[in-house]
C-alpha positions in Angstrom: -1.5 -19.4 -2.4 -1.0 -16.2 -0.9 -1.8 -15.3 3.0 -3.5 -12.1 2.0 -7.0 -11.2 3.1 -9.1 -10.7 0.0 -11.5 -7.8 -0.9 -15.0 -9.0 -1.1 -17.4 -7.5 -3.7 -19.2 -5.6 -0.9 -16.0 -4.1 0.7 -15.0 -3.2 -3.0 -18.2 -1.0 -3.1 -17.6 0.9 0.0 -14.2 1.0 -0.4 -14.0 4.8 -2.2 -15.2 7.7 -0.3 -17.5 9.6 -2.1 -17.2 12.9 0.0 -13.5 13.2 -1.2 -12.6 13.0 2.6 -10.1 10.3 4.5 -7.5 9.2 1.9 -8.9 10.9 -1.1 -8.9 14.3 0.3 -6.9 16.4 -2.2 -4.7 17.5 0.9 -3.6 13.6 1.5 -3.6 12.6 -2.3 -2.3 15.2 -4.2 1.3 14.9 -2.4 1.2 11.5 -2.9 0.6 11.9 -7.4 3.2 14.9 -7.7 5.8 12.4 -5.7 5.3 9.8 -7.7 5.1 11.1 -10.9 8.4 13.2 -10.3 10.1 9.5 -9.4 8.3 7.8 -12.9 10.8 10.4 -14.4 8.1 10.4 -17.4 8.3 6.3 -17.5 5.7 4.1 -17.4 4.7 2.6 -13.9 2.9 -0.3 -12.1 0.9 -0.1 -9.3 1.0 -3.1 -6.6 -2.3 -3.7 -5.1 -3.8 -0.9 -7.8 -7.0 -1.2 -5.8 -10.1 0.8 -7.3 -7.6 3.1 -8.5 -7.6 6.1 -5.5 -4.0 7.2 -6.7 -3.8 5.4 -10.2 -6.4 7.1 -11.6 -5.0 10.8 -11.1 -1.7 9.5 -11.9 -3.0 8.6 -15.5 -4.7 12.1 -15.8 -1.1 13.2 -14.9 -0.1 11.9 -17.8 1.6 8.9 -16.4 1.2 5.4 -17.9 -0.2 2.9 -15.2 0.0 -0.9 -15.4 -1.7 -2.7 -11.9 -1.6 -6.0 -10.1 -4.7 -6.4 -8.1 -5.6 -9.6 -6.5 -9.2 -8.7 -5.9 -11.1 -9.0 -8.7 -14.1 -7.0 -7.2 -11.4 -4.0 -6.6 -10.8 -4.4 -9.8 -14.6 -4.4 -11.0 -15.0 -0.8 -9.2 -11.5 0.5 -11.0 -13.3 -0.3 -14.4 -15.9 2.4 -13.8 -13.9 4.8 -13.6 -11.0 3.8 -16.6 -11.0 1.3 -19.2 -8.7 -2.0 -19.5 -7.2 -0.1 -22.4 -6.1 2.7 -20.7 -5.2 1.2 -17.1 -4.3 -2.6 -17.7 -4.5 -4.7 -14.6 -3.3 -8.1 -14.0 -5.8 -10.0 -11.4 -3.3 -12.3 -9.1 -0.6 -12.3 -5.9 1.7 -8.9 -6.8 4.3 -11.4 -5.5 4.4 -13.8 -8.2 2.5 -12.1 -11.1 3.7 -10.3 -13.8 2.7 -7.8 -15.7 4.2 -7.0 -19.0 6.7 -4.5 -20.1 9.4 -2.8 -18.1 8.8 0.1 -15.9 10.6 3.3 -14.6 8.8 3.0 -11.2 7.3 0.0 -9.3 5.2 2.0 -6.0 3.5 0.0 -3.2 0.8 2.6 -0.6 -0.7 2.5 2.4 0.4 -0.2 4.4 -0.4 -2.9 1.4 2.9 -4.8 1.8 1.6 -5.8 5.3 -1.0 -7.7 3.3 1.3 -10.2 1.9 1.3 -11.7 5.9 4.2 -14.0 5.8 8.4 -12.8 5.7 8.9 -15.0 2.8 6.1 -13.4 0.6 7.1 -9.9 1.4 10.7 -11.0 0.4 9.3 -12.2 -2.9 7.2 -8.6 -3.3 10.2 -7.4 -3.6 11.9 -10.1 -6.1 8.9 -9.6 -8.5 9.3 -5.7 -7.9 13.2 -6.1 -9.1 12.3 -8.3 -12.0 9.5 -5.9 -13.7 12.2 -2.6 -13.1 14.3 -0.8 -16.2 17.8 -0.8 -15.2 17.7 2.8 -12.4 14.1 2.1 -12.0 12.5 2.6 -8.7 10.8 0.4 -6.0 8.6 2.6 -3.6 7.1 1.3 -0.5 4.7 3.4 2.1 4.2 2.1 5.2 3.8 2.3 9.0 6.2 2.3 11.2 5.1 -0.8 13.5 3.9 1.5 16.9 5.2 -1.1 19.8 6.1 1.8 22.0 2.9 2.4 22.7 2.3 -1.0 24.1 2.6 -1.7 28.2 3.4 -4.7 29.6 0.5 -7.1 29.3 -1.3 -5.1 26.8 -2.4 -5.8 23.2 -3.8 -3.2 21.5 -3.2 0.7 20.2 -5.7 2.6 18.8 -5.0 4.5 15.8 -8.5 6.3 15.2 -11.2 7.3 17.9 -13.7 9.5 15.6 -17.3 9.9 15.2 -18.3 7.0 13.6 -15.6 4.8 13.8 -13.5 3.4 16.2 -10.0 1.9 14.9 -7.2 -0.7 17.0 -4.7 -2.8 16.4 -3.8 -6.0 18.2 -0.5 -6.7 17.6 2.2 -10.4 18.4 5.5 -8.8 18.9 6.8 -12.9 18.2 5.3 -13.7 14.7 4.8 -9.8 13.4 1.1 -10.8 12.6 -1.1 -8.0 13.3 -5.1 -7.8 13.4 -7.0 -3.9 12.8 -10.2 -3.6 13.9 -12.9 -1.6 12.9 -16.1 -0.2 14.1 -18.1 2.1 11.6 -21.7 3.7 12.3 -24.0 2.9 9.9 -26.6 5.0 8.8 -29.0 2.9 10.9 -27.3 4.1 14.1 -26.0 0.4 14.8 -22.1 -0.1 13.7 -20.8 -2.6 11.2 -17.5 -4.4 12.6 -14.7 -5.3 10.3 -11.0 -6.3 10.7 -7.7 -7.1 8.5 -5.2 -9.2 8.7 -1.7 -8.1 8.1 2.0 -8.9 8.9 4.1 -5.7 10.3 7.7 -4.9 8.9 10.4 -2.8 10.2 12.1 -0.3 8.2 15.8 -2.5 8.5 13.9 -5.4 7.5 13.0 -3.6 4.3 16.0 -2.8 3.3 17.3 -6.2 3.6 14.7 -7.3 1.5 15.5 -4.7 -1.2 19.2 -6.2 -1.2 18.3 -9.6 -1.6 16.6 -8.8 -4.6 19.4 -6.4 -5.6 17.7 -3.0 -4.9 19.7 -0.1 -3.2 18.1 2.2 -0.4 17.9 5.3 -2.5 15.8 8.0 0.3 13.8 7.3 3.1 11.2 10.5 4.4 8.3 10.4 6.9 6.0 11.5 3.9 5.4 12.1 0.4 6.2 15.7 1.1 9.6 15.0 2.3 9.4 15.5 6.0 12.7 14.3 7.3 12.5 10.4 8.7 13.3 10.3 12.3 13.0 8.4 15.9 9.8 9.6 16.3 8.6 9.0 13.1 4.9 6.9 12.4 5.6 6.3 8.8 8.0 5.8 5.9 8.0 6.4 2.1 11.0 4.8 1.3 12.6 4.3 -2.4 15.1 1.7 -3.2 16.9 1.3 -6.9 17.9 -1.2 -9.2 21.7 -0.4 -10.6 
């Protein structure tokens, strides 16, 4: 059973942003579509944690064939709005263990989602079941955070990541087991504000690539971006790409 938090039906239909703003803008997306679509090499790919589709979907109108493992079945409910199981087949289940058919060119992982599989041993499986759906030279491509315990003082808990009108974002973070809570406070329209948090298990950039050699993957680039910013000390995130021999 895997540790993940779940996507309910209700956070599956607020999940989008309608305004095009946040993680859709075109700004934040579009970098993200061209990268990936240059490192598919014109092969099909899978999507882990495909979601309601926010970079699958303009992927596919890239031309790009898309596979996706989703383990929220609402998520995947939203996705079929937008683009039929013909044209986007998803597999509903843990991307650890699940498999989807066919081979692929390009196995991609955004956002933070391998933090969602909240134990060592399922991330090092993520990466197993990455490995085993990859054509020999295909790609494994993980975006995430880079886990921000600098900011933390002695006796303290919690960094904020977003202070904004109408929401209010922090994580609580235990440096001992790498589990990690973020909380979120979002205005409604009422005036009040709806609290939310996940669940998620941070992972260092070392302890990635250690994964991606047990399951016979080599560290092929790491950047701070999708546009290629060089990865450094100071860096908050990491796109990094690892390939199967």
């Amino acid at each position: 059973m895997t540790s993940s938090d779940v996507w309910t039906a209700e956070q599956a239909q607020r999940y989008d942003d309608p305004a095009g703003t946040g993680m859709s803008a075109p700004a934040v997306l579009d970098p993200v579509v061209d990268a990936l679509a240059a490192l598919a090499g014109g092969g099909p790919v899978l999507e882990l944690a495909i979601g309601t589709g926010r970079v699958a979907v303009p992927l596919l109108a890239k031309g790009v064939p898309v596979t996706g493992i989703e383990l929220s079945a609402p998520m995947v409910d939203v996705l079929r709005t937008k683009v039929s199981a013909e044209d986007l087949p998803v597999v509903v289940g843990d991307m650890a263990t699940v498999r989807a058919d066919g081979e692929f060119t390009l196995v991609f992982l955004v956002f933070n989602t391998i933090g969602n599989l909240r134990t060592q041993d399922e991330q090092v499986e993520c990466f197993r079941n990455a490995a085993r759906h990859l054509s020999p030279g295909g790609r494994f491509v993980v975006e995430v955070g880079v886990p921000p315990l600098r900011r933390l003082v002695p006796g303290q808990v919690a960094v904020p990541f977003d202070v904004s009108d109408g929401h209010v974002g922090f994580d609580t973070f235990d440096p001992v087991t790498q589990q990690a809570t973020s909380h979120h406070l979002t205005q409604r329209p009422d005036g009040g504000y709806r609290r939310g948090t996940h669940n998620y298990r941070y992972v260092w950039p070392s302890e990635l690539d250690l994964m991606a050699r047990l399951a016979g993957l080599e560290l092929e680039s790491r950047h701070e971006d999708w546009s290629g910013t060089p990865f450094g000390p100071d860096s908050e995130s990491h796109v990094s790409v690892w390939r199967r021999p």
